[in-house]
C-alpha atoms as an extended CHARMM CRD file, in Angstrom:
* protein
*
        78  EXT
         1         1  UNK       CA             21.2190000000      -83.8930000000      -31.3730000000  PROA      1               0.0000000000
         2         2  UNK       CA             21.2770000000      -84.1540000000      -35.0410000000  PROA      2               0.0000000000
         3         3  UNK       CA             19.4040000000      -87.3380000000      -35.5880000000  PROA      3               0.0000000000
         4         4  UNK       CA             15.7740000000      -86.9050000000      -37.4460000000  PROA      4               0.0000000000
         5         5  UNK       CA             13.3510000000      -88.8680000000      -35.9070000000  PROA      5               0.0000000000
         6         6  UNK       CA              9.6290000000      -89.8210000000      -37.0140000000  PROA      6               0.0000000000
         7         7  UNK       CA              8.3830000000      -87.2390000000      -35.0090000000  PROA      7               0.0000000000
         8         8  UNK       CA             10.5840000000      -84.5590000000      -35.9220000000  PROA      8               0.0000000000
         9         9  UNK       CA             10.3220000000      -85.7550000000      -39.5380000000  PROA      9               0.0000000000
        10        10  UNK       CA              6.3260000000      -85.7450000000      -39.2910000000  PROA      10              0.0000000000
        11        11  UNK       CA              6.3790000000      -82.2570000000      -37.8940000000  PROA      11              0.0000000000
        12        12  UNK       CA              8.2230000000      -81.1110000000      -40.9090000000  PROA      12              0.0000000000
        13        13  UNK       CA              5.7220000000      -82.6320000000      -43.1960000000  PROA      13              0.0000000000
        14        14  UNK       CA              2.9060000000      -80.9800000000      -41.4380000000  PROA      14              0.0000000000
        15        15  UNK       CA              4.4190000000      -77.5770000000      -41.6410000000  PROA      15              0.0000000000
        16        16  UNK       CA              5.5110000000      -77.9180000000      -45.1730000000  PROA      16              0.0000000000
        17        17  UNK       CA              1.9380000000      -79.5270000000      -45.8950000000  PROA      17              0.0000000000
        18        18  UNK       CA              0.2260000000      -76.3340000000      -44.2910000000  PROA      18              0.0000000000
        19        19  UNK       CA              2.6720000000      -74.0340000000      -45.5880000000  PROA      19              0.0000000000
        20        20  UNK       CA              2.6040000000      -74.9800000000      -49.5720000000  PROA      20              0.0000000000
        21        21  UNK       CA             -0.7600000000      -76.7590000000      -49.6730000000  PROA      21              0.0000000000
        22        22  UNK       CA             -1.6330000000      -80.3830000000      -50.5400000000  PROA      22              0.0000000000
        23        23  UNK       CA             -1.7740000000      -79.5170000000      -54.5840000000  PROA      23              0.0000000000
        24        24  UNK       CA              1.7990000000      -77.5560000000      -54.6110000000  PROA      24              0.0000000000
        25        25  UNK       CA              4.0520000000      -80.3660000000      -52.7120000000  PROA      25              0.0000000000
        26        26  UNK       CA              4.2950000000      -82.3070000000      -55.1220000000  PROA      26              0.0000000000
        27        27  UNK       CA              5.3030000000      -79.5890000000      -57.3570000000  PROA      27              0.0000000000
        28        28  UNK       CA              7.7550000000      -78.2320000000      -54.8650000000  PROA      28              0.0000000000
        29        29  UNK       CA              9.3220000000      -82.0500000000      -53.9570000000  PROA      29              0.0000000000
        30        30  UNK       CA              9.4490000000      -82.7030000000      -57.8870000000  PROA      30              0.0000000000
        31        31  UNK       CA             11.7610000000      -79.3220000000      -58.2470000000  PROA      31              0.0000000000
        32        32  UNK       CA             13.7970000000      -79.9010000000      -55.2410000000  PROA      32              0.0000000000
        33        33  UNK       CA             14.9520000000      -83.6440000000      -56.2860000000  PROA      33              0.0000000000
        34        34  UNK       CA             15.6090000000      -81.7930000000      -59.5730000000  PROA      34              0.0000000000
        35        35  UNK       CA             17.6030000000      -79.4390000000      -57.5540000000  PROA      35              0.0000000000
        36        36  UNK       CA             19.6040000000      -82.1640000000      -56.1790000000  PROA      36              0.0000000000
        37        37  UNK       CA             20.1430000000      -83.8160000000      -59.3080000000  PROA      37              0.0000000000
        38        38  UNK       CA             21.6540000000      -81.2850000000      -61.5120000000  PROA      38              0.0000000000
        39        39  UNK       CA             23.7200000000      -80.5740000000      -58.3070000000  PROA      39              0.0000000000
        40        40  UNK       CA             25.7210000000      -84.0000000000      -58.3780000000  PROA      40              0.0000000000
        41        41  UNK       CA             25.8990000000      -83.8900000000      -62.0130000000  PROA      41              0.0000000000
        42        42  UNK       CA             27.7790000000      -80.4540000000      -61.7350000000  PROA      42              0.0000000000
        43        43  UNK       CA             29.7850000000      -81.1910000000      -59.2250000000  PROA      43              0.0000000000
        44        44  UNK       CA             30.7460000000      -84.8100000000      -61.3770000000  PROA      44              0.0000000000
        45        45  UNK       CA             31.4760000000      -82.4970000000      -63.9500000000  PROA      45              0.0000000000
        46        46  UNK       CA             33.5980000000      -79.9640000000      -62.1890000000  PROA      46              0.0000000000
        47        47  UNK       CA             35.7670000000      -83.1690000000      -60.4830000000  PROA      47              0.0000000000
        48        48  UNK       CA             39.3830000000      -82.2530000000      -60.3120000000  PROA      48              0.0000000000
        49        49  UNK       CA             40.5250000000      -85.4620000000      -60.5190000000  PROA      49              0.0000000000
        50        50  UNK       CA             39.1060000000      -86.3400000000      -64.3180000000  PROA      50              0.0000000000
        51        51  UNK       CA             41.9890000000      -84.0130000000      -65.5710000000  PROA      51              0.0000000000
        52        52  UNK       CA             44.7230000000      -85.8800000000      -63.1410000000  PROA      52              0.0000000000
        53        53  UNK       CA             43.8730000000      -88.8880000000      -64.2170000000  PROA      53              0.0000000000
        54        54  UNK       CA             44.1850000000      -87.9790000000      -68.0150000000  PROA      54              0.0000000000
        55        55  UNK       CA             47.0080000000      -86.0010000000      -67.4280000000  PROA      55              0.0000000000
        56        56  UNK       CA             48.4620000000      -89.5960000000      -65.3170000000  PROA      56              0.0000000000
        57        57  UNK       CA             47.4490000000      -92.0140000000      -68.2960000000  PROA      57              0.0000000000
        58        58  UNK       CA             49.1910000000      -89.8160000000      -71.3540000000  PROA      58              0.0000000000
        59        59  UNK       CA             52.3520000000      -90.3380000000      -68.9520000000  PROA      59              0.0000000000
        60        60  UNK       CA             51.8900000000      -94.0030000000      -68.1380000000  PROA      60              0.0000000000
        61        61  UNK       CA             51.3690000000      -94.2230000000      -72.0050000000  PROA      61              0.0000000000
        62        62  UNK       CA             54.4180000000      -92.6670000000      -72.9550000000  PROA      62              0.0000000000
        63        63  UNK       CA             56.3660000000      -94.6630000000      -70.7450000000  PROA      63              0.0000000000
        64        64  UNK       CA             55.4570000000      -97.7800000000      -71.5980000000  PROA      64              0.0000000000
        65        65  UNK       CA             55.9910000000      -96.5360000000      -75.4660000000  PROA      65              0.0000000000
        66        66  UNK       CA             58.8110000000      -98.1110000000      -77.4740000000  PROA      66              0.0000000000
        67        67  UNK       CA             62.1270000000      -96.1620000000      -76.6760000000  PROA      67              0.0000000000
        68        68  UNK       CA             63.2920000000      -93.8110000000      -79.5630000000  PROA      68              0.0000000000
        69        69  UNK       CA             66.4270000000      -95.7880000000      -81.3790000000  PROA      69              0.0000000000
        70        70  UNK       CA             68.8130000000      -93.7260000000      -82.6650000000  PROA      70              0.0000000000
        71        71  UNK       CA             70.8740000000      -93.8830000000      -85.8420000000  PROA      71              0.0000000000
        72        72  UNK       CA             73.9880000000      -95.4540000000      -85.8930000000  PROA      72              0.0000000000
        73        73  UNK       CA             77.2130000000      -93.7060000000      -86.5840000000  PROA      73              0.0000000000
        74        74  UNK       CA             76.4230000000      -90.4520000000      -87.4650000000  PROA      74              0.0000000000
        75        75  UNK       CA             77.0720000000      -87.6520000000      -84.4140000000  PROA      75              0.0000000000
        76        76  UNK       CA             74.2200000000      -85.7730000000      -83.2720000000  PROA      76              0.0000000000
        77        77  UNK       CA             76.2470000000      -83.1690000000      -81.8530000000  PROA      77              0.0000000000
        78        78  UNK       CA             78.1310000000      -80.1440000000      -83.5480000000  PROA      78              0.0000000000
């Protein structure tokens, strides 16, 4: 159970065929790949890990930064 077959598959078309018409399927398989599209490009937008890897980078990037020198013979503390 859970594999789509040609019949099962042709069976859907037939039913969505009779249901929608043969002028509105096109229509209605146009907006559903549209659908799916602005889907993936939310959830690519919403990704959790885009702000982990920034966050990873601006650390590797002040690490590898020159170390601070500091001056010579004058006492930072007071």
């Amino acid at each position: 159970m859970g594999d789509i077959g040609f019949p099962e598959l042709l069976v859907i078309l037939v039913i969505a065929l009779v249901l929608f018409g043969g002028g509105k399927l096109p229509e209605v398989g146009r907006s559903l790949g549209q659908a799916i599209r602005e889907f993936k490009n939310a959830m690519r937008e919403n990704d959790p890990t885009t702000d982990v890897k920034a966050a990873v980078k601006g650390v590797k990037d002040a690490v590898s930064a020159e170390p601070v020198k500091k001056p010579k013979g004058k006492s930072t503390r007071a």
